[in-house]
C-alpha positions as CSV (number, residue, x, y, z in Angstrom):
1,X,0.0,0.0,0.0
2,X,1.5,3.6,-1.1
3,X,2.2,6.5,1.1
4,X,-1.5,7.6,0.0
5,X,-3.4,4.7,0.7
6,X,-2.1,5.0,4.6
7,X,-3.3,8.3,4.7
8,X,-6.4,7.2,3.9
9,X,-6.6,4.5,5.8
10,X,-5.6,6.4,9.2
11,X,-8.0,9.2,7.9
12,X,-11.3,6.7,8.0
13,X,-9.7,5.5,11.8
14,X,-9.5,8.9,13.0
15,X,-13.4,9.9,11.6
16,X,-14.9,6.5,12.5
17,X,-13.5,6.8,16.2
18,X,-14.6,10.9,16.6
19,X,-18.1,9.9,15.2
20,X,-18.3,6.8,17.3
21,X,-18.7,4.0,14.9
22,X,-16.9,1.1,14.0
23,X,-14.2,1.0,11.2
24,X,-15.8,-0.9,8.4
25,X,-14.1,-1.8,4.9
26,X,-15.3,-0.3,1.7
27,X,-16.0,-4.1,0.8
28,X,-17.9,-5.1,3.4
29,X,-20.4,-1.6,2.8
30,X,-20.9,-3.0,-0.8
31,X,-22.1,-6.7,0.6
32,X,-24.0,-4.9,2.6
33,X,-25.3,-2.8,0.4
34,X,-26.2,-5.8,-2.7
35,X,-27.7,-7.3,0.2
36,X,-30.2,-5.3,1.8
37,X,-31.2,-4.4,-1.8
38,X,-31.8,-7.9,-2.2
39,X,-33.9,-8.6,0.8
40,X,-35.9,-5.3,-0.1
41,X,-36.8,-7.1,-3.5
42,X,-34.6,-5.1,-5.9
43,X,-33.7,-6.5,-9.2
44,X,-30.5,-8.6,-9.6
45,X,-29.9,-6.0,-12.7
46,X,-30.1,-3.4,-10.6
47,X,-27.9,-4.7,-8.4
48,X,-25.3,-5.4,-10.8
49,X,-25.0,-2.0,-12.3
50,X,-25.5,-0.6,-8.9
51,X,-22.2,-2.1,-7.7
52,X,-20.6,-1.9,-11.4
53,X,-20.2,-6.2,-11.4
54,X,-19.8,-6.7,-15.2
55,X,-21.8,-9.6,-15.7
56,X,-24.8,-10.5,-13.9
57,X,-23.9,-13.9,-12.8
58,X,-21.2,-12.7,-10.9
59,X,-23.6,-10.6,-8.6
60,X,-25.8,-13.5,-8.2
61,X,-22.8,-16.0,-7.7
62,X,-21.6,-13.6,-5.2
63,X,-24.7,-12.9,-3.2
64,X,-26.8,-16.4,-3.9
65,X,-27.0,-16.9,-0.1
66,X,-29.1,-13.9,0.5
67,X,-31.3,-15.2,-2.5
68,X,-32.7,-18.2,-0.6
69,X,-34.7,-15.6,1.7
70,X,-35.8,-13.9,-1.2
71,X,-37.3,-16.8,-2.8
72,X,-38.9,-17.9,-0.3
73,X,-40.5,-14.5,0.4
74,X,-41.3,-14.9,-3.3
75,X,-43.1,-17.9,-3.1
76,X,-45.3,-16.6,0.2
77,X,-46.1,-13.8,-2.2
78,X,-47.7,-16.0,-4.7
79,X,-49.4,-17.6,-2.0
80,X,-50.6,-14.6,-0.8
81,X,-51.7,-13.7,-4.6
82,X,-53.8,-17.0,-5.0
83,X,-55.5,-16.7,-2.2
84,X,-53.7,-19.8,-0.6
85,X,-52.3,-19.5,3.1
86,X,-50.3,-22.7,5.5
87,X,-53.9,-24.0,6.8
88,X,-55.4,-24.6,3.8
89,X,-52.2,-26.1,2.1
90,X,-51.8,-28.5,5.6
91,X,-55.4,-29.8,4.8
92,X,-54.6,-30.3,1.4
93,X,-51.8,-32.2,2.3
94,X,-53.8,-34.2,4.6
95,X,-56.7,-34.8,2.1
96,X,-53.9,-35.9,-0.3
97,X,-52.1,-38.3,2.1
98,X,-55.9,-39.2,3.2
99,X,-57.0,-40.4,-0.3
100,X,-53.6,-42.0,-1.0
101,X,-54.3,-45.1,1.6
């Protein structure tokens, strides 16, 4: 790291510790960042540009783990849009399992 770089560095230190927050890296604000965008529903597109990835698979490579929520808040928004909700699919299920034996 160059003269300039330590500057820098020791610059962030000295204005996260007068405002009272914790030093965070730049990289750890982007993840943040992609993934709170994510959980809020925002469009992996979006994301990508946002963050200036240059393909989209890489932003959904990188941040797949936060996807798993998101699909599943997905899928209870579909259930929500049909009309469906957990005690009427559990009696489906039973009815199934019911007519099965």
């Amino acid at each position: 790291m160059g003269l300039s770089g330590w500057r820098c560095q020791l610059d962030g230190t000295i204005l996260c510790r007068d405002a009272g927050v914790r030093r965070v890296r730049v990289h750890d604000l982007r993840h943040t960042c992609a993934s709170l965008l994510l959980a809020q529903g925002v469009d992996a597109r979006t994301i990508m540009e946002t963050l200036g990835h240059s393909t989209i698979t890489m932003t959904l490579d990188t941040y797949a783990h936060v996807m798993s929520t998101t699909l599943q808040a997905a899928a209870d928004r579909m259930d929500d849009a049909l009309g469906l909700d957990e005690s009427q699919e559990e009696s489906d299920g039973e009815q199934e399992q019911a007519a099965e034996e």
